[in-house]
C-alpha positions as CSV (number, residue, x, y, z in Angstrom):
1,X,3.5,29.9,-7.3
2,X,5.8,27.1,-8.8
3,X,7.9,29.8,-10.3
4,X,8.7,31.6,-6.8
5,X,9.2,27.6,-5.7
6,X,11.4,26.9,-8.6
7,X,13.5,30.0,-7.9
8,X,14.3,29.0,-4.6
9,X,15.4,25.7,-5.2
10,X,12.2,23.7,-6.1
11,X,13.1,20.8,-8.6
12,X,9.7,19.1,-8.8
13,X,5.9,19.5,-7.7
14,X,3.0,17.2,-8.1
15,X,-0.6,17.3,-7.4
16,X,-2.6,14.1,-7.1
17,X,-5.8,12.9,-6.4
18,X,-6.3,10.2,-3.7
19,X,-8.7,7.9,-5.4
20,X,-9.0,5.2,-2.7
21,X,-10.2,7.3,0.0
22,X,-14.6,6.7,-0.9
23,X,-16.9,9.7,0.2
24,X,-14.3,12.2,0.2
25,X,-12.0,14.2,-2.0
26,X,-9.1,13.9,-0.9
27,X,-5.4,15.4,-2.6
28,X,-1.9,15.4,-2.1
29,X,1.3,17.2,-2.7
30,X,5.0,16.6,-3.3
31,X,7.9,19.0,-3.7
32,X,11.5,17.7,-4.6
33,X,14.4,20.3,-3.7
34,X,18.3,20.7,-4.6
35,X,18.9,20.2,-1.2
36,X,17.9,21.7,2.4
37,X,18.9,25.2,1.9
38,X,15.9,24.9,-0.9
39,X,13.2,23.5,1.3
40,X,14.0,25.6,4.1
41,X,13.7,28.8,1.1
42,X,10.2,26.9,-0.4
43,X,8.4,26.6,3.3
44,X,8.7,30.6,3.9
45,X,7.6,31.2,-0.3
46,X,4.8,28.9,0.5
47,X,4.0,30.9,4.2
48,X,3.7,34.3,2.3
49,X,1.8,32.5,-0.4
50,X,-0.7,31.0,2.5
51,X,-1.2,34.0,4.0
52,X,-2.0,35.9,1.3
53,X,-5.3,33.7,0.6
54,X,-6.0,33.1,3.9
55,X,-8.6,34.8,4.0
56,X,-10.5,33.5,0.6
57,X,-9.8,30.1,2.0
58,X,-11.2,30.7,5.7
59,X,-15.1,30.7,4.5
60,X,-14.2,27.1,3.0
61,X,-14.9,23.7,5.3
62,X,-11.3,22.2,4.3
63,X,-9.5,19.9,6.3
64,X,-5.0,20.3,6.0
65,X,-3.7,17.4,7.5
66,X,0.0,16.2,7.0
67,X,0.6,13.0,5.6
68,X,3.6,10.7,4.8
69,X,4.3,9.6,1.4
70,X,6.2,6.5,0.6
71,X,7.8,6.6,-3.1
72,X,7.9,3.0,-4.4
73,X,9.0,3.9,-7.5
74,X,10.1,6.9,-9.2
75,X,11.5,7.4,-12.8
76,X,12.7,11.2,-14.3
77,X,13.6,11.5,-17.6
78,X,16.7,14.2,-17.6
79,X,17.4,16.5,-20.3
């Protein structure tokens, strides 16, 4: 999917683990775009990527819930 993302304008992606959260498994996810003609592109490639697994995921007891992320520090190495 990243290489749909990445032609629409997707810079970065990330996918972490939540390790303080105890009894549950929790993840999360962060894009970084050129700008917000890109993000607007990414949310429809990652609509028509939803729907097309919809329904292998809809069996599953998974919980999506929007968080906010607050970056306290962030280093890229460009090259």
């Amino acid at each position: 999917m990243f290489e749909h993302l990445k032609a629409n304008g997707c810079l970065a992606y990330s996918y972490n683990q939540i390790w303080n959260s105890p009894g549950t498994f929790k993840t999360s996810a962060m894009y970084e775009y050129e700008g917000p003609e890109a993000f607007k592109a990414c949310q429809q490639v990652m609509k028509d990527y939803v729907q097309s697994i919809e329904s292998e995921i809809r069996g599953l007891d998974v919980v999506i819930e929007a968080s906010r992320n607050v970056i306290r520090h962030y280093s890229r190495v460009s090259g």
